[in-house]
C-alpha positions as CSV (number, residue, x, y, z in Angstrom):
1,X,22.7,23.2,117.5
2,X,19.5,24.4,117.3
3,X,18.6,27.6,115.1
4,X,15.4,29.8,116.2
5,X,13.3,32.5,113.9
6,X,12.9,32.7,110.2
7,X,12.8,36.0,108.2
8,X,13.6,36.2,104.5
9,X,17.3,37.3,104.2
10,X,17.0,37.9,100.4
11,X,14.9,37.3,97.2
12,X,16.3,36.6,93.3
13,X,14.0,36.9,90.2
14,X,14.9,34.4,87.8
15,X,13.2,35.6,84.6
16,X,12.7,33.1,81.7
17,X,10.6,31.9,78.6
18,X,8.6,28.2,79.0
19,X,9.8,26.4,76.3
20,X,8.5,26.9,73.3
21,X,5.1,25.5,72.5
22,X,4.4,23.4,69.7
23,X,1.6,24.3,67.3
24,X,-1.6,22.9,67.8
25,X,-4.0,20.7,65.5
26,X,-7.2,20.5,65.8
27,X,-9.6,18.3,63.9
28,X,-13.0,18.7,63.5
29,X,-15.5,15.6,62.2
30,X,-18.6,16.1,60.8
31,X,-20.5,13.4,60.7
32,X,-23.8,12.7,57.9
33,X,-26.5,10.9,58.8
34,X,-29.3,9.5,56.3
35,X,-33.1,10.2,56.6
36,X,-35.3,7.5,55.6
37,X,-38.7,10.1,56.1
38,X,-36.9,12.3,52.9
39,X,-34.9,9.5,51.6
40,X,-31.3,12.1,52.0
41,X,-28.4,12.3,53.3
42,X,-27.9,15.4,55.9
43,X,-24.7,17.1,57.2
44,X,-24.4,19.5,59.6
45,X,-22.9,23.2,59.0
46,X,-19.9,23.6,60.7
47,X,-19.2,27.3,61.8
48,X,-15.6,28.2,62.3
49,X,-16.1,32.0,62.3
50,X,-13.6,33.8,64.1
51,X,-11.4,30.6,64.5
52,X,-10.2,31.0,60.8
53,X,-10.7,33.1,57.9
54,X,-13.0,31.1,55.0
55,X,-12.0,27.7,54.4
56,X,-8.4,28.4,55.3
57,X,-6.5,26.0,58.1
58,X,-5.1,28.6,59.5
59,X,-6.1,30.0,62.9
60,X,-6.7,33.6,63.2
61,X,-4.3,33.4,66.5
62,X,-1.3,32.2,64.0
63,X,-2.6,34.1,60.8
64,X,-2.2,37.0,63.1
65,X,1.2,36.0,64.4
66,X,2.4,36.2,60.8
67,X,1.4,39.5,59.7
68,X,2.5,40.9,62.9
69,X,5.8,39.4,62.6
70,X,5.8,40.8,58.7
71,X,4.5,44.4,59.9
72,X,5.6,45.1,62.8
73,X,9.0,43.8,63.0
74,X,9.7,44.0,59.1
75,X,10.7,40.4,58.8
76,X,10.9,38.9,55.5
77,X,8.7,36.0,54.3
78,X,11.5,33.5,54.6
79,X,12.3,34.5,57.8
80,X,8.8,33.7,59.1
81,X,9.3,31.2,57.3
82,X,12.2,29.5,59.6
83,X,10.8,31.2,62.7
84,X,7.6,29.1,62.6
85,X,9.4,26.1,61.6
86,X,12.2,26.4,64.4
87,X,10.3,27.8,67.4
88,X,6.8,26.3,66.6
89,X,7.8,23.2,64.5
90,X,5.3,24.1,61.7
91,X,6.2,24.3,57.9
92,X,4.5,26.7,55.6
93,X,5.6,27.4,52.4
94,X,6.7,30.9,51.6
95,X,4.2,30.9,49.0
96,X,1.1,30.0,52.0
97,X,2.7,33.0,54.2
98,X,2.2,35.7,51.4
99,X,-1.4,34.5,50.9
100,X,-1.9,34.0,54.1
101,X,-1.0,38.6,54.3
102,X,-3.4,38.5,51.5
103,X,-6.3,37.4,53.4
104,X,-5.6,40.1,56.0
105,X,-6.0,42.3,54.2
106,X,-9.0,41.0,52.5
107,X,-10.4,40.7,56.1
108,X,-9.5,44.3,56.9
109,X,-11.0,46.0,54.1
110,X,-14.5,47.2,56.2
111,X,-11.9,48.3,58.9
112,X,-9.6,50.0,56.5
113,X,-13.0,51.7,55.1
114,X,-13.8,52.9,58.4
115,X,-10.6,54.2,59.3
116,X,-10.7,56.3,55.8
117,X,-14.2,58.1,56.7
118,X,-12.6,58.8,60.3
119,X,-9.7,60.5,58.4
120,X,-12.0,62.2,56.6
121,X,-14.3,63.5,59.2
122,X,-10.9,64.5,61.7
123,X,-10.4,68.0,62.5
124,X,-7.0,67.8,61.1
125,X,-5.1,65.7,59.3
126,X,-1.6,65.5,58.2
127,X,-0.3,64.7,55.1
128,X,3.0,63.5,53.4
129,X,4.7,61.4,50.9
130,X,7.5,59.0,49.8
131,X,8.5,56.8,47.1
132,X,7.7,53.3,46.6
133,X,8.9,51.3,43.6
134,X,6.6,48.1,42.0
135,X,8.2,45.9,40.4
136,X,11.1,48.5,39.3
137,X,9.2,50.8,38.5
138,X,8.7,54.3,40.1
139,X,5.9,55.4,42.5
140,X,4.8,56.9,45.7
141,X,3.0,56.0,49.2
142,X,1.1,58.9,50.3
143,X,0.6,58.8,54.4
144,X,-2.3,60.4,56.0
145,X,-2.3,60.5,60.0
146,X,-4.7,62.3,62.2
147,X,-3.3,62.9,66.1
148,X,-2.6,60.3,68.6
149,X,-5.2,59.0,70.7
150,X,-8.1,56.5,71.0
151,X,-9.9,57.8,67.5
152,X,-6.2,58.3,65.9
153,X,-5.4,57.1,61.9
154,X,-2.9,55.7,59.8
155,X,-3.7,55.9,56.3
156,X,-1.4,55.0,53.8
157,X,-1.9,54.3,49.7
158,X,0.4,53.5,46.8
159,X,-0.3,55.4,43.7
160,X,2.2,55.7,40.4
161,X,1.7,59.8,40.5
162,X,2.9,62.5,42.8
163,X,-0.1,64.7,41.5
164,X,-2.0,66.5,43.8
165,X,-5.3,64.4,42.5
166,X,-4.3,62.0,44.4
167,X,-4.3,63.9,48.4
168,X,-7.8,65.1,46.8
169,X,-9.1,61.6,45.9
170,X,-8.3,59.9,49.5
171,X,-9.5,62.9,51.4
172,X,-12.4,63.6,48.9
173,X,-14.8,66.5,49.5
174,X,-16.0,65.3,52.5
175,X,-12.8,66.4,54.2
176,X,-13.6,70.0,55.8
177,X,-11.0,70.3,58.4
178,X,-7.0,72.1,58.5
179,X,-4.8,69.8,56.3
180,X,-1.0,70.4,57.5
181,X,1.5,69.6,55.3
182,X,5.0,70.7,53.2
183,X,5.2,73.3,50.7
184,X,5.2,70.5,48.2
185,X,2.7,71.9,45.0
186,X,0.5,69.0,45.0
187,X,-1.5,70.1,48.2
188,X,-2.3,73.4,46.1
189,X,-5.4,71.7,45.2
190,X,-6.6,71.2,48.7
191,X,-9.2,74.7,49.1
192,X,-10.0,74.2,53.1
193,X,-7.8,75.5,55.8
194,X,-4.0,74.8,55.5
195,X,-1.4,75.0,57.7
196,X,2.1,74.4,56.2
197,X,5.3,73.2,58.1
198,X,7.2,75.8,59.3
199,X,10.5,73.2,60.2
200,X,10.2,72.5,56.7
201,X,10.7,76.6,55.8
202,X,12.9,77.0,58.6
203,X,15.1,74.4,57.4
204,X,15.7,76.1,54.1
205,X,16.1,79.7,55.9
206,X,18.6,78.0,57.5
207,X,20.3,76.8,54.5
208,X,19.9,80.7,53.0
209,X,22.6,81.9,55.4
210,X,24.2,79.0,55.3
211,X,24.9,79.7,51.9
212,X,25.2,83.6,51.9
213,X,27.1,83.8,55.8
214,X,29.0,86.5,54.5
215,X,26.0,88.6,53.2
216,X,24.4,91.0,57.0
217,X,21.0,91.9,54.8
218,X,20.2,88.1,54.1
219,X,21.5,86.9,57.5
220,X,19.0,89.9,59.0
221,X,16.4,89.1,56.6
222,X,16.3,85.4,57.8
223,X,16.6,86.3,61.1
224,X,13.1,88.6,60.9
225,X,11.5,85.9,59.3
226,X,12.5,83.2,61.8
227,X,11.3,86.0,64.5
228,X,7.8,85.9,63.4
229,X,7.4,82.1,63.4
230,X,8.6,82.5,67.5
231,X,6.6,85.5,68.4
232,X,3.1,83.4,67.1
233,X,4.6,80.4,68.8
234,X,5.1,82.7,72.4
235,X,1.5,83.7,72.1
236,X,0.1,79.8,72.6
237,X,0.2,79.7,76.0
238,X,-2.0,82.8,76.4
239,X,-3.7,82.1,73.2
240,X,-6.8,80.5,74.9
241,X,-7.7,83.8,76.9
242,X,-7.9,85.3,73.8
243,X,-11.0,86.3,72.5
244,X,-11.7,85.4,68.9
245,X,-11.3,88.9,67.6
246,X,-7.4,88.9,69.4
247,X,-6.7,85.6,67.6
248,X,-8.0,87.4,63.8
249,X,-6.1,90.7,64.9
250,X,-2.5,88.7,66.1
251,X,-3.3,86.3,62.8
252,X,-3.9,89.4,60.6
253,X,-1.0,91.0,61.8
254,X,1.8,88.6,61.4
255,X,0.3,88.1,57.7
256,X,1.1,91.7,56.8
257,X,4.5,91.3,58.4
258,X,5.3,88.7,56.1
259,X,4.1,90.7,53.5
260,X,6.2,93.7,53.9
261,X,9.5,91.1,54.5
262,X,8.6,89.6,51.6
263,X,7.4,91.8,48.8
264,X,10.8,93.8,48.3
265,X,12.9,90.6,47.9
266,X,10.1,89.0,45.4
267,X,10.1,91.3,43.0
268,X,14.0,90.7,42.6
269,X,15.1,87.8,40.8
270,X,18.9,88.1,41.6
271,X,18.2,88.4,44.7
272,X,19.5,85.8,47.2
273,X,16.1,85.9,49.4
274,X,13.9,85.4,46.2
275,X,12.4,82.0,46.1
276,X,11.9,82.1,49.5
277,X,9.8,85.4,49.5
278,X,8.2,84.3,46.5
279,X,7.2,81.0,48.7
280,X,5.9,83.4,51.5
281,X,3.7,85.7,49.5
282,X,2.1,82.1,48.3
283,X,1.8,80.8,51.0
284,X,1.0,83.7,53.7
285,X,-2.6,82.3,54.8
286,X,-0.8,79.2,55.3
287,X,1.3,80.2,57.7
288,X,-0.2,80.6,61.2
289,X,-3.3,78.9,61.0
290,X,-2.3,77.6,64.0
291,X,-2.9,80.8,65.8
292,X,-6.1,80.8,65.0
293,X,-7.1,77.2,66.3
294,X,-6.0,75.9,69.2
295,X,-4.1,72.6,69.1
296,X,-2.7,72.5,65.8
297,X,0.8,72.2,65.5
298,X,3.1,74.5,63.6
299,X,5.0,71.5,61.9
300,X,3.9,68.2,60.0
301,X,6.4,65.9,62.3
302,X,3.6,64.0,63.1
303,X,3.4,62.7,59.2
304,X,7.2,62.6,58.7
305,X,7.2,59.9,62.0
306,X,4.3,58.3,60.5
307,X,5.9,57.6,57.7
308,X,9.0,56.8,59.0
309,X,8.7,53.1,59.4
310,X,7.4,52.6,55.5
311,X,10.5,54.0,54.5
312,X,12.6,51.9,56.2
313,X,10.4,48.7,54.7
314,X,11.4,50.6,51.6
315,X,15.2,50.6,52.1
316,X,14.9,46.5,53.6
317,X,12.8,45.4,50.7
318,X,13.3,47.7,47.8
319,X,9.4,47.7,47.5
320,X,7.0,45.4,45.8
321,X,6.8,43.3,42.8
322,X,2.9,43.5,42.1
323,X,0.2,46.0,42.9
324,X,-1.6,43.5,45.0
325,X,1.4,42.9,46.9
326,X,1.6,46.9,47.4
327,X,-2.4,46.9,48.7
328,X,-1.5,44.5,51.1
329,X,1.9,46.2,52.5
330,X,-0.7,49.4,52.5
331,X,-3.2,47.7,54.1
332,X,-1.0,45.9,56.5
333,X,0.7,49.0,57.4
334,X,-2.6,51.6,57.8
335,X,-3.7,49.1,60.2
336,X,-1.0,48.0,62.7
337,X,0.2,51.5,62.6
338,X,-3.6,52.7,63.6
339,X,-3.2,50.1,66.4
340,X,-0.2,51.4,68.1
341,X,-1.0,55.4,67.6
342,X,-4.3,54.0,69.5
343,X,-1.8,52.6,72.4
344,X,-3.1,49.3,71.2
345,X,-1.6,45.9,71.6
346,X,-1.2,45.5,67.4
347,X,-1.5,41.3,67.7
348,X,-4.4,41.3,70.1
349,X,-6.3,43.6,67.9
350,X,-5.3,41.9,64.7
351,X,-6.5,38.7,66.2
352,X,-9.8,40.4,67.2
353,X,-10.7,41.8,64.1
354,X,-9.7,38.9,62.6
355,X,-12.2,36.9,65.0
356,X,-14.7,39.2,64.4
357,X,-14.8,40.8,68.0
358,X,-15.0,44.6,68.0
């Protein structure tokens, strides 16, 4: 019989990969030519900028497949290794890959420069650190991150010290903004605006009665403490309306609050509530800078996050073996990570500072 009308009863996505595309060779002649006017042979320059980096054979499309692959998804060199070889049908040795990181990072230097005087001239910065062996021995990654968005920073550098020169080296004195941070002694040295992290302080208050549950006068003492750090938080919202002399009276005012919680309890070395009033008197124009300036966070999450993917190369790898092999995981990791807190596609932008496109 005959059937009348059509209208689509149903659709189904199929969704799938095209198959896998070999790598791609291309060869490029140049030919001489001789001159019998000056009795010479002449060749031609041949400019491959942005298609490779120096004299390499490696496109900048691939080279930037390979650090991506080594950065972003934490792959071992052997693993790109057989990746290439069983997706792409191309064979590099393992030694090839790890120079071919080293030239990214060669490539990246004037972009790693830049993003270090952006860190520098950022209204805030956070800062933080972890350790990092080098060929078995000890050492540390310090992480420097300013807040997300299309100007945002990744900064990370592998020194041997935990010293406090070393924050004051990569921020330098041209750093004038709030630096947030721990209560680690090493940012002592920094003289500008400091904000330290309260989760960091209320994590150990938290500890306290943890540790003396049975003791009211700690529990209480804790408790009042805790109750300042929410009362300047409660006054953000409204915190705009505020005319600057509000802001200096509310700042002012939790300072000498902290003061009178602290000072009995500090000058007691049995007590329970000692280090961390001692901690509080030290730190007590460190504490609610963030009252004063609107935007900046109460916390240093924002470094701890940062810094969370470094650690876990850490734990994967165990570190480095060489001090050029740590520039380049730096390196590597200041700039991918820069990429994505910019909401930027990290292989498209590796290939494009690699090609030279801004």
């Amino acid at each position: 019989g005959h059937v009348y009308g059509e209208s689509v009863a149903r659709r189904r996505q199929v969704i799938e990969l095209p198959p896998p595309q070999p790598v791609e060779v291309t060869e490029h002649v140049v030919l001489k030519a001789w001159c019998p006017r000056c009795k010479r042979w002449h060749t031609p320059r041949l400019d491959l900028g942005g298609v490779v980096l120096g004299r390499g054979r490696l496109g900048v499309r691939l080279i930037s497949l390979i650090a991506y692959l080594r950065t972003e998804l934490r792959m071992t060199v052997r693993a790109i290794r057989n990746y290439l070889k069983t997706v792409h049908g191309l064979v590099l040795s393992i030694g090839e890959i790890a120079e071919v990181l080293d030239r990214v990072r060669e490539a990246g230097q004037p972009t790693l420069c830049q993003l270090r005087e952006q860190m520098r001239s950022s209204p805030v910065v956070h800062a933080d650190e972890t350790g990092w062996r080098e060929d078995g021995q000890g050492g540390y990654v310090w992480a420097f991150s300013t807040p997300d968005g299309p100007d945002a920073v990744r900064y990370f550098e592998r020194d041997k010290s935990r010293s406090g020169h070393v924050a004051t080296r990569v921020l330098s004195a041209g750093f004038k903004g709030t630096l947030i941070s721990d209560f680690y002694a090493g940012y002592n040295r920094y003289k500008g605006p400091h904000q330290r992290c309260w989760v960091h302080l209320l994590r150990d208050l938290h500890e306290l009665k943890e540790e003396h549950a049975g003791d009211e006068l700690v529990q209480q003492w804790a408790r009042d403490v805790r109750g300042l750090c929410d009362e300047a938080k409660a006054a953000l919202p409204a915190i705009k309306e505020r005319t600057e002399q509000e802001r200096e009276a509310l700042y002012n005012s939790l300072v000498e609050r902290v003061q009178e919680l602290a000072l009995p309890h500090a000058r007691d070395k049995q007590h329970p509530c000692w280090a961390l009033a001692k901690r509080l008197l030290r730190h007590q124009d460190e504490l609610f800078q963030f009252v004063r300036v609107d935007g900046l966070p109460a916390d240093n999450n924002l470094a701890e996050r940062s810094l969370r993917p470094v650690v876990v190369i850490r734990k994967v790898s165990g570190g480095t073996r060489s001090p050029a092999g740590s520039k380049t995981r730096m390196a590597l990791a200041s700039l991918f990570a820069t990429w994505r807190a910019r909401d930027l596609n990290p292989f498209h932008a590796c290939s494009n500072m690699l090609a030279g496109i801004a």
